[in-house]
N, C-alpha and C positions, 0 to 999 in steps of 0.2 A: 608780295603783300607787305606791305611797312607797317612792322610790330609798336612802333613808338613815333608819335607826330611828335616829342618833343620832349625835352626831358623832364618837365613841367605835367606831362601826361604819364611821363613811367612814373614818377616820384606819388602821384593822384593814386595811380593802380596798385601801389606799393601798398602805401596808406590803407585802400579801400582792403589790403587782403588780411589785414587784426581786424576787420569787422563783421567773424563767423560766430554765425546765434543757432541755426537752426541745423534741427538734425541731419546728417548727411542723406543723401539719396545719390541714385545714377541717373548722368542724362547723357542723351544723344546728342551732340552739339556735331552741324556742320558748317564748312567755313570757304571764305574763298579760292578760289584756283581750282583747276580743273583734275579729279581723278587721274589714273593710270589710261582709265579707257577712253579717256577723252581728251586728255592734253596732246594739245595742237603745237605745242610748241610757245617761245616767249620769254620764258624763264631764263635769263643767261644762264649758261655751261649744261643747259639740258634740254635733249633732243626731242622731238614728239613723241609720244607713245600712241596715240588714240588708234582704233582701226575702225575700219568700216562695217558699217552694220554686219552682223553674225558673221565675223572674226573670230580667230581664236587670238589671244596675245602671248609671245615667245616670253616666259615669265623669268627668262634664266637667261635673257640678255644686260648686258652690263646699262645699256638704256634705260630699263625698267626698271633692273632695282638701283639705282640710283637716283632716280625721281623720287620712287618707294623711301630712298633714306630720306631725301630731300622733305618730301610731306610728314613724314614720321618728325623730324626734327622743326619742321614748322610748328607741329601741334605741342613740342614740349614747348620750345620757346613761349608761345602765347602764353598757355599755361605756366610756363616759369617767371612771366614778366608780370600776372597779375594778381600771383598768390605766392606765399612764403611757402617754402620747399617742408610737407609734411602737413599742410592741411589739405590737401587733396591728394586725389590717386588715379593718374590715367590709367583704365583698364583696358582698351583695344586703341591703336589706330586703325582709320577706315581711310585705304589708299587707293583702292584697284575699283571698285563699282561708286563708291561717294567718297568724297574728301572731307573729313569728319574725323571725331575719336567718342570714344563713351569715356566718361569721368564720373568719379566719387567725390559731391561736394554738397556744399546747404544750401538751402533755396537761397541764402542771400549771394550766397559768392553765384550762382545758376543769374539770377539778375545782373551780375558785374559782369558776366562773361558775355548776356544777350546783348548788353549795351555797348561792349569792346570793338573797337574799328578791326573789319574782315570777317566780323562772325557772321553766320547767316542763319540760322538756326537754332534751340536747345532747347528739346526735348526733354519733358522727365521719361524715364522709362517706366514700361507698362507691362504687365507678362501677359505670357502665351501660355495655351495649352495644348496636350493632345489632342487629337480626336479622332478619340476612340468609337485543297487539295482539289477541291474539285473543279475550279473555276478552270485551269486549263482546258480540262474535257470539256466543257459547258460552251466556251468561249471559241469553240473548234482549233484551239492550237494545235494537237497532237498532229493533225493531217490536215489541214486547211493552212496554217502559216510556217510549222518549223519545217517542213520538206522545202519549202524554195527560200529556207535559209541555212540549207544544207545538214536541215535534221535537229533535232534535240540540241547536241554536242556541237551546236554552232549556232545555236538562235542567240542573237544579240552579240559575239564574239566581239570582241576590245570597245563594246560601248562600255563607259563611263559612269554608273550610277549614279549622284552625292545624296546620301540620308542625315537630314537634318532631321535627328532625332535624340533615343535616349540610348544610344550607342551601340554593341553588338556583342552577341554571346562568342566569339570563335570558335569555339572548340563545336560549334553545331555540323551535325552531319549534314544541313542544308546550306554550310559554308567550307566546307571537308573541301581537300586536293588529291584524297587518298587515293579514289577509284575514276579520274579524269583524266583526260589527254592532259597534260602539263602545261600551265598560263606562263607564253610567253611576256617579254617586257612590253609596255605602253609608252614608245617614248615621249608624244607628249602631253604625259601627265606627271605632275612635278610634287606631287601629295607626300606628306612624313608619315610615316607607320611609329607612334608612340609606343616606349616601352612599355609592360605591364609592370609597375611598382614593386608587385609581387617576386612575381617569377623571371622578373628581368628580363623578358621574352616579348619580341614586338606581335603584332596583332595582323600581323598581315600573312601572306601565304598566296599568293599569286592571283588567285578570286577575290578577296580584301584587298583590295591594294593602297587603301591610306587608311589612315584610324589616327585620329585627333581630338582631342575635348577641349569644351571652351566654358570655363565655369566665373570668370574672372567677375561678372555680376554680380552671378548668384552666392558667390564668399564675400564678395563688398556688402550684400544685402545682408550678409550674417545666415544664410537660409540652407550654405551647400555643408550637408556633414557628411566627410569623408568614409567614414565604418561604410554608408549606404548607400551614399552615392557616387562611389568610386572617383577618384581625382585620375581618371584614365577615359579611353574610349570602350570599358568594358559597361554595359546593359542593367543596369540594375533594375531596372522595371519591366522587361519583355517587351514593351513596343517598337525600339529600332529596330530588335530580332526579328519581332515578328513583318513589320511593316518590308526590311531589307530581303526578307525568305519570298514574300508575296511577288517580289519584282525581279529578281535575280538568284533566288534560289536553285540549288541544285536538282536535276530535273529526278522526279521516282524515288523520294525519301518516304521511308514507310514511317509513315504516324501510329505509333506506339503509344495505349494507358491505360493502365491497371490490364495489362496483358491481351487487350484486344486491336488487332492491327484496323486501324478507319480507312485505309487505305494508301496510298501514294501521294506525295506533296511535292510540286514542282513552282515553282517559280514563274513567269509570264517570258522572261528570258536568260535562262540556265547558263549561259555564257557570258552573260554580261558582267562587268569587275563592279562592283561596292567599293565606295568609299565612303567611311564613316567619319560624320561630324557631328560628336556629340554636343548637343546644345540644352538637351532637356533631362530633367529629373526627376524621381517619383514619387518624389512627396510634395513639389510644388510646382512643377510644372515647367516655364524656364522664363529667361531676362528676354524682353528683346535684343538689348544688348551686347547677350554672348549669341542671340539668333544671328542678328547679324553680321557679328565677325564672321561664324561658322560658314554664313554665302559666303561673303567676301573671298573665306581664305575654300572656299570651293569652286567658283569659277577661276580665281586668280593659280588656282593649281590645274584645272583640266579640265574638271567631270563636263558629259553632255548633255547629262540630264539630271533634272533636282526634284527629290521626290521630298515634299515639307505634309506630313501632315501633322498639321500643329496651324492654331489659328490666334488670337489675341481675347482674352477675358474680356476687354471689352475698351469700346474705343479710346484712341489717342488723345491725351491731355489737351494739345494743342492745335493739332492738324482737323481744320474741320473738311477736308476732302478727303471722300475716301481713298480714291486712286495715289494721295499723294499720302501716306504717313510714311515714315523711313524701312519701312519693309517692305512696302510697294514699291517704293522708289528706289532701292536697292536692288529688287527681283527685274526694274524697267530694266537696269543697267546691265542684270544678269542678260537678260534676253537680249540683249548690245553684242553681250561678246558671244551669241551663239547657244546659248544655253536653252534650254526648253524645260519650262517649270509647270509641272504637277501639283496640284496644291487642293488639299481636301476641303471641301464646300463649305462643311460646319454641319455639326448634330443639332440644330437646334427647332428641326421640322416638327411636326408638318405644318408650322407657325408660320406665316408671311414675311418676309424681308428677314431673314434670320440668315443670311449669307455671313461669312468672317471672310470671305475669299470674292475680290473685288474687279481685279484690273484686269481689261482686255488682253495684255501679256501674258498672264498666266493661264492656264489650263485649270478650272472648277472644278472638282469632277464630285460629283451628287453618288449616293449611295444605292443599291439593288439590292432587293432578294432573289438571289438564283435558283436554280430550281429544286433542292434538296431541299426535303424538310424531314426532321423529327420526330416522331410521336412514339407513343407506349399509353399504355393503359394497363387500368387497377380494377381485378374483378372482384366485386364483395358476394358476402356471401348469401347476400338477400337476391342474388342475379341481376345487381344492376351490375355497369358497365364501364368508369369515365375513365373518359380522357385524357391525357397528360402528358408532361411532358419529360422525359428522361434516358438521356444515354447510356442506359445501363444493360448489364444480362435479366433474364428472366428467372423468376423463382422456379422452384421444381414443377416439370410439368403435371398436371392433373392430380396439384396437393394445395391445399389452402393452409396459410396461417393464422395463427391468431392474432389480431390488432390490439395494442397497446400505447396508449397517449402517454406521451413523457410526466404531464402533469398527473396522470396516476400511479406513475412509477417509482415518487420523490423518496431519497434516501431520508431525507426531515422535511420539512414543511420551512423551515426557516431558510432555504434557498429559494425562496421564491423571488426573490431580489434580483436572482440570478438569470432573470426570463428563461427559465428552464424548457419551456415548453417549443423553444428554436433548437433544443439538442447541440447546442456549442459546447457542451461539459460532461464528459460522459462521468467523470466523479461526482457526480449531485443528482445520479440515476441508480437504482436498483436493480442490479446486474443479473439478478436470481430470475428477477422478474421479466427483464427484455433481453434475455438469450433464449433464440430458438425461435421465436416471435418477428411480428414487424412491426418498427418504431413509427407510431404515428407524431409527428411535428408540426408547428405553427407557424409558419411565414411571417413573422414579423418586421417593423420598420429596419432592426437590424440589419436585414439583408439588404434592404435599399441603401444605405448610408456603405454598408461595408464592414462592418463588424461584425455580423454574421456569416457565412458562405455556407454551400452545398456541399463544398471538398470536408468542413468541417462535420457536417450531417451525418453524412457518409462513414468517416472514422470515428462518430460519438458510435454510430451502427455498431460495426465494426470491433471497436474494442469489447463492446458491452455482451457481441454475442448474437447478435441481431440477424434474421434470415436478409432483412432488407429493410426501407424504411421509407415512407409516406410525408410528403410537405405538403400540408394544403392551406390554400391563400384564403382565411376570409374575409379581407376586404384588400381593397385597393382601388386606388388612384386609374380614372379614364388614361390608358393609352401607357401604362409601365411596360417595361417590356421585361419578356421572359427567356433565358436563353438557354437550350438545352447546356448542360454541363457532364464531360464523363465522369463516371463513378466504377468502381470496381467492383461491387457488389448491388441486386436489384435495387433499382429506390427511380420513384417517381414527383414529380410536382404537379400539383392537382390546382392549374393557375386560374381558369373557371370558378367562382367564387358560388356561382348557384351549385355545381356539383361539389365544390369543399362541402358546402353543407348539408347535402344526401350525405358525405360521407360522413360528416360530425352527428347528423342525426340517428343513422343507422348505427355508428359505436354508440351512441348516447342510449337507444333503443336495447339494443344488444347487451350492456354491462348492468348487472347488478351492484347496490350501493347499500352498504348501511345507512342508520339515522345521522352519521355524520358525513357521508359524503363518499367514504371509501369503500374502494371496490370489492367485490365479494368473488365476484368474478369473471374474467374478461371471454366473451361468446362471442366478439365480430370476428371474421373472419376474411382473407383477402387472398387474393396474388397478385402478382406482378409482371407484367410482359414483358416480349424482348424489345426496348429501345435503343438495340444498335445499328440495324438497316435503314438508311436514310428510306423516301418515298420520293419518286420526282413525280417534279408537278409541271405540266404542260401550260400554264397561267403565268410561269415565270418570264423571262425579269417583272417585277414589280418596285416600283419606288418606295426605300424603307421607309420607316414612321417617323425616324427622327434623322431622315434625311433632309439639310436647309433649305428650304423653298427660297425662291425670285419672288415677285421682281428685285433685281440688284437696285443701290444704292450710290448715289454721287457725294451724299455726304453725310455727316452724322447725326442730321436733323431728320432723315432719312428720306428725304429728297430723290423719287423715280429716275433712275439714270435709262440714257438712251441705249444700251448696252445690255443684251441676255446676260444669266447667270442662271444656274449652270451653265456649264458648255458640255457637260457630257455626262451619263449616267454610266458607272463600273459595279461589277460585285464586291458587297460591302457584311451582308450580313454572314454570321457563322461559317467564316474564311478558318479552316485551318493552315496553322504555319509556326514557322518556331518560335518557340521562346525562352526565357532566360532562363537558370534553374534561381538565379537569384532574383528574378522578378517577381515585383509584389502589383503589378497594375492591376491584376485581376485577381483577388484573392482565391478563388476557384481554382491554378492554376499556378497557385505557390507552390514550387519545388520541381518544376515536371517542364520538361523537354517541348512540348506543342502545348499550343491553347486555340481554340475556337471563339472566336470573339469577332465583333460586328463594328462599325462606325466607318466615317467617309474617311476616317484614317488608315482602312484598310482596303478601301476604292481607290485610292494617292497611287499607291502603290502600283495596282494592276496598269493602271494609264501610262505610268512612269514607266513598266519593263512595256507595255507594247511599242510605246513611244521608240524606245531602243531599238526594236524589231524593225520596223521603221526608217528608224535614224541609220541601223549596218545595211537597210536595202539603198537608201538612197540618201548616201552619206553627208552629199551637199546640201539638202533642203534646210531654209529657214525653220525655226522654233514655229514660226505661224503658219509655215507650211506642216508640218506634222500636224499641228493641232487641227489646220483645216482638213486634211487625210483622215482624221479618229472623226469629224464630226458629219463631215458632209457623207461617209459613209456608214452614217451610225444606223440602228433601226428605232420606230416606234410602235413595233410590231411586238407583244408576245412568243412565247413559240409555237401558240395557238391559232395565229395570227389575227387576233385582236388586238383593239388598240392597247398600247400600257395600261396598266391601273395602278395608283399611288396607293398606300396605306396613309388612312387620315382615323385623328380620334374622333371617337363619337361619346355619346352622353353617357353608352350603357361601358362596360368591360370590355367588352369585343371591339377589334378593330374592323373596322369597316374601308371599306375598297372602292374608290374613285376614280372615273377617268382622267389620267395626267393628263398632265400641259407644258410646256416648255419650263414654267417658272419649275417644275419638279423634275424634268431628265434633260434639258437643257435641248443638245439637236435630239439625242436621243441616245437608247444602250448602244457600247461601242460593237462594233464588228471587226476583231482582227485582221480575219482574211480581203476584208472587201479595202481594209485602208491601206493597205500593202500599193496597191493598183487603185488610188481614185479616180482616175482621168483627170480631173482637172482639181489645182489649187486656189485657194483663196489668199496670197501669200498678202503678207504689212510686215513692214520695218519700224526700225526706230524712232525714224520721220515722222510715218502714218499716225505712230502713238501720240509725238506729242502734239500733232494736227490735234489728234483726239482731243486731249484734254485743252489747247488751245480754244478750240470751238466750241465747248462742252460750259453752257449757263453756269455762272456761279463760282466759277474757278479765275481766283486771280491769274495775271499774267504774273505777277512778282512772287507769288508762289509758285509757281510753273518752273522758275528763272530758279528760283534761289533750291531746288530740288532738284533739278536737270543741267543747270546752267546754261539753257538754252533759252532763247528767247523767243517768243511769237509770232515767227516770220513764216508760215506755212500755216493757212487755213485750208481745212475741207467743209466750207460752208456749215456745216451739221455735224454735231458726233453721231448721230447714223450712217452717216458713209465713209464711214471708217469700213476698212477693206475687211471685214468678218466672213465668217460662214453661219452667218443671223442677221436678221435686223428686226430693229426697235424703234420705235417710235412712244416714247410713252405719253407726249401731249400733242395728238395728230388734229391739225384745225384743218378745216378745209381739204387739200389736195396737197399731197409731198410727195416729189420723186428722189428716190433715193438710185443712188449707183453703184455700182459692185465691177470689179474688175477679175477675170478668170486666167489662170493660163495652163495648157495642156501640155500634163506630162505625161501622155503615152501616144500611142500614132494617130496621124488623122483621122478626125473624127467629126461628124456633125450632129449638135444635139438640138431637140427639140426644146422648149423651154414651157411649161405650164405651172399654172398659178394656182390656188387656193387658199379663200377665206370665209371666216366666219361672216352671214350676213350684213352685222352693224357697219361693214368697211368693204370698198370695192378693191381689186385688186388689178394688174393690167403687170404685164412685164412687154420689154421689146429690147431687141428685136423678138419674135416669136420664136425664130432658130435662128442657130451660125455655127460654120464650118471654121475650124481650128485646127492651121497644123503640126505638130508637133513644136513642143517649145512657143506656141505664138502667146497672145492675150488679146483679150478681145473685154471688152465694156459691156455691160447688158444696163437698163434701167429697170425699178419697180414702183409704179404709180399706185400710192394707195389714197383714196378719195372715203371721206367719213358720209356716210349712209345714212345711221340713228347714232343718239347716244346712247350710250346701255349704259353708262358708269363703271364698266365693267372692260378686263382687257379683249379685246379679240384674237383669234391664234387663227396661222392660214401658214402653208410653205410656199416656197416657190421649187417646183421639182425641172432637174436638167435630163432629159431622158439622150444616151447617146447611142449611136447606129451600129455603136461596139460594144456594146453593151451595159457600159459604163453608167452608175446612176447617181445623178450629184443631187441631194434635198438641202435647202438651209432652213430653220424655221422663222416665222414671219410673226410680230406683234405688238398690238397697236393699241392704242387706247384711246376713241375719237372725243372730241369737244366742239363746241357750236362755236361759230366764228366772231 
């Protein structure tokens, strides 16, 4: 690449760089010449490095990193020839998946650099966010997949993890070496294990085997403070803990709090190594910027699978495709060298097009409620009965307390400022008065924002004296959610807002009051049940509430892509697993070893350790091969065996229960055991993807180029036939055959092939069967012909039934229009 046409051009760029006005920012800038994983070669005195679709690259050959220096020094030079040394600040180069660097500079120099001969790109950056025991048993791992992978003590063994997250607690007993067969070496995985600042002690231990942080953004932004958010790979929020426990946790950690054991917490593959790449924070969330080094410097070191749950605030300054912003486009490159990416769907359900997770490369994965639920109830003394919700002990059996509202118990009246009536202050309560009693409290907006918690509730209890204590919601917002929380002492949340107010009316009824309001003396009386036995429910999996609905998106105008989303539904709601003790993510769960907590960022995880599982059975399969393994063998079945039901808001409090659809569990909830053994794959490459986006309305070719560096020389007619385990059709005129290509990975076998759809659209597949022998591929087609319009989508599968038993579904969806 030629830095200067002339010295008349460096002397212009010289000039141009004393003309900084505007306040600095980070951008993503990328530039000519080809990555690590794609250079072909060209460059005098350096070799090719590129490999062939899902490759691994040798990172510790003298080839690579000298290209690596070669690009790294590209990027200063640019940047040394068009700015004076000290108004800017490279903070990453980007060598191994895009040839690119992120920089600290002001919009006007961000202009001089788009305009610069070789650049191809420059991005401002944008942030991302999170998204926020029993699921082993649930998921049938215990005896259905870790036995044919040699047990507990060998499910996942030397897979690879990478947690793009907010780093990791070590010293957790769900990352322990203590009580384990001893973690041989990985030779190749090529990951650093950072000191701890503190204790001068790396972070690894045979089950961690790299730990890295990437904050160089978030301190250009001014936003990363050290005291909290540690300048190391150490967890200050509990979400990498907990997300990295969910997928490769230690198997039969007892979940300990306030002294009652919940039971056992295992991991999806207890053998599998972590590596941590801290990229996120707890008070802001994180850069794309340092997101992206964190890939980069994670396939370029090993890992085989990338668990990211973390999504973007909201779209890209500049990229109006979705498939193409620099975190897609980075993940394409991951899934180049082999990598298999997990990636949480987005909390922003059960709203239409609310997806943050976009590209065919990646694995969705939508959110469940599994089959555990929660409950306790509060008996008053008039013999009513409600419900509610809390994981607590019960009061003494067959003794009633007396009830006590915080706002009757005020040490003065001049704390009323203090919203006393949420019990966040036990000093501004009357101790004499609420010991030996139960604290009745108010739900207020507090708790929604986060400056109030239940953990807090609990010890205003607690200190003051309290037998136990009462939250009841009287109003709220259609469709908030409630999540049980443990407490150490009785106490309930009364989230039914008709029953808060049986119970506000019966104390109001119950308490005597002078002429001024105060109490004379407190007559309601209650108890408290046990809510520490879970209840399972036969109606489970169900699609959470603020799990991100389909249809996906091609661009930010929000534009129907031809392409499902979800691709898989996992357990997402009240997952126990570890967490930090220095975590503040969840205020409920400040100080303490596990937390229970819900979001598709704890569905990431689950997909990511089976994937593994997976990945040690059949070491060679492509990234699109695993994914098509979790989906073609998923179910849409309950355990009732009914079809799913999604949770959707409704007008009143209650949430109310619909039958899913593909836009909500994508193929459907995953099945462990059955994707071990799918019989047949639906495998795609590198190629296939950028067919995809080639033939995909709307997407320039020169965008395509300047993101891939490939050009548009490979069409598949339609982005529908793209080699998936789905198809889509979002604007179906007339008649469209779409094609799908299989291949069989278990022994000969012949499957039958049937079809199903909703009326508005006819459906036809052919051949009807075919016989496939091991290792072959074979073509099938799907004729879908528009019937009515409904305006509406239609949903239909196509099911492969085989002679071995084997059962392949992909789901089918379409949307017809008159011609």
């Amino acid at each position: 690449m030629n830095m200067c046409i002339s010295e008349h051009w460096c002397a212009v760029l010289v000039l141009f760089s004393v003309l900084i006005i505007g306040k600095a920012e980070i951008y993503l800038v990328t530039v000519e010449g080809e990555p690590i994983i794609s250079y072909r070669g060209g460059v005098d005195g350096f070799e090719a490095t590129a490999v062939e679709s899902e490759e691994n690259i040798d990172t510790t050959s003298e080839i690579v990193t000298s290209y690596a220096r070669h690009l790294d020094l590209k990027h200063d030079m640019l940047l040394g020839m068009l700015f004076e040394q000290g108004t800017y600040k490279k903070l990453y180069s980007y060598r191994h998946l895009i040839n690119g660097f992120a920089v600290h500079i002001s919009p006007e120099q961000a202009e001089i650099l788009r305009r610069a001969p070789g650049v191809k790109s420059v991005e401002r950056d944008w942030k991302v966010r999170k998204l926020t025991i029993h699921t082993p048993q649930f998921l049938g791992l215990p005896t259905g997949v870790w036995p044919t992978g040699g047990g507990f003590d060998r499910a996942g063994e030397d897979i690879i993890i990478g947690f793009v997250d907010s780093g990791i607690f070590p010293h957790h007993p769900s990352f322990a070496t203590r009580n384990t067969e001893p973690y041989g070496p990985v030779p190749k995985y090529r990951g650093k294990c950072e000191l701890d600042p503190d204790t001068k002690r790396d972070f690894c231990n045979g089950k961690i085997i790299g730990a890295q942080h990437f904050a160089q953004a978030a301190i250009a932004a001014g936003q990363f403070n050290p005291s909290v958010d540690f300048a190391s790979p150490m967890d200050g929020d509990g979400h990498g803990s907990h997300t990295a426990a969910i997928a490769a946790g230690n198997n039969g950690v007892p979940v300990r709090m306030h002294g009652h054991e919940f039971g056992r917490a295992s991991g999806m593959a207890p053998r599998a190594r972590i590596a941590v790449y801290k990229a996120l924070y707890r008070n802001f969330g994180g850069f794309v910027a340092d997101v992206v080094a964190a890939i980069d410097q994670a396939v370029y070191d090993g890992v085989d699978i990338l668990s990211l749950s973390v999504g973007p605030n909201s779209p890209p300054a500049n990229t109006k495709t979705t498939f193409l912003n620099p975190f897609d486009a980075t993940l394409l490159s991951a899934v180049k060298a082999g990598v298999f990416v997990a990636q949480a769907a987005g909390n922003g359900g059960p709203f239409p097009k609310t997806l943050v997770s976009y590209s065919p490369w990646i694995t969705s994965v939508a959110a469940a409620i599994d089959d555990r639920r929660y409950k306790n109830h509060l008996n008053l003394g008039n013999g009513k009965i409600l419900a509610g919700i809390g994981l607590s002990p019960a009061t003494h059996s067959n003794q009633s307390y007396t009830l006590v509202a915080a706002n009757d118990v005020l040490l003065d009246s001049s704390v009323v400022k203090y919203s006393p009536s949420d019990c966040q202050r036990p000093e501004v309560l009357n101790k004499n008065l609420v010991q030996g009693n139960i604290l009745l409290c108010g739900y207020s907006f507090n708790f929604v924002v986060g400056t109030a918690s239940i953990k807090k509730v609990s010890e205003t209890a607690k200190i003051l004296g309290a037998i136990g204590f009462v939250l009841a919601v009287e109003n709220v917002s259609p469709g908030t959610k409630f999540d049980p929380v443990p407490v150490g002492i009785p106490g309930i949340l009364i989230s039914d807002v008709d029953k808060s107010m049986d119970l506000v009316d019966y104390y109001n009824i119950s308490t005597s009051r002078d002429w001024t309001g105060r109490v004379r003396s407190f007559k309601a009386t209650g108890s408290i049940g046990d809510g520490l036995m879970p209840t399972l429910h036969k109606s489970a999996p169900q699609v959470a509430l603020y799990s991100a609905r389909g249809p996906n998106i091609k661009d930010f105008s929000f534009q129907d892509a031809d392409l499902l989303k979800p691709d898989i539904l996992a357990p997402g709601s009240l997952i126990w697993a570890a967490w930090s003790p220095n975590g503040t993510d969840e205020p409920n769960y400040a100080g303490e070893g596990f937390a229970l907590i819900s979001g598709t960022s704890m569905a990431a995880p689950h997909i990511a350790g089976i994937a593994a599982l997976v990945k040690r059975k059949h070491p060679h399969w492509s990234p699109a091969a695993i994914k098509s393994a979790l989906m073609t063998t998923s179910t849409t079945l309950d355990r009732a065996g009914r079809p799913l039901q999604a949770q959707q808001s409704s007008e009143t409090e209650a949430t109310k229960f619909v039958t899913a659809t593909p836009f909500d569990y994508g193929s459907g909830h995953v099945n462990p055991r059955a994707a071990l053994d799918p019989g047949l794959i639906f495998d795609a490459g590198y190629g296939d993807y950028l067919g995809f986006l080639c033939t995909t309305p709307g997407i320039d070719a020169h965008e395509i180029k300047k993101y891939t560096s490939s050009p548009c020389n490979y069409t598949m007619g339609h982005p529908w036939n793209l080699n998936t385990p789905s198809i889509t059709i979002s604007h179906l005129v007339g008649t469209q055959t779409v094609t799908r290509r299989v291949t069989n990975v278990a022994e000969e076998e012949t499957y039958v092939i049937r079809t199903r759809m909703a009326p508005a659209i006819a459906i036809e597949a052919s051949p009807p069967a075919m016989t496939l022998l091991p290792g072959a591929s074979r073509k099938f087609s799907v004729t879908l012909t528009v019937r009515s319009m409904t305006r509406t989508y239609s949903f239909g599968e196509v099911l492969m039934q085989g002679s071995r038993g084997h059962k392949v579904r992909i789901p089918v969806v379409a949307m017809g229009y008159k011609r």
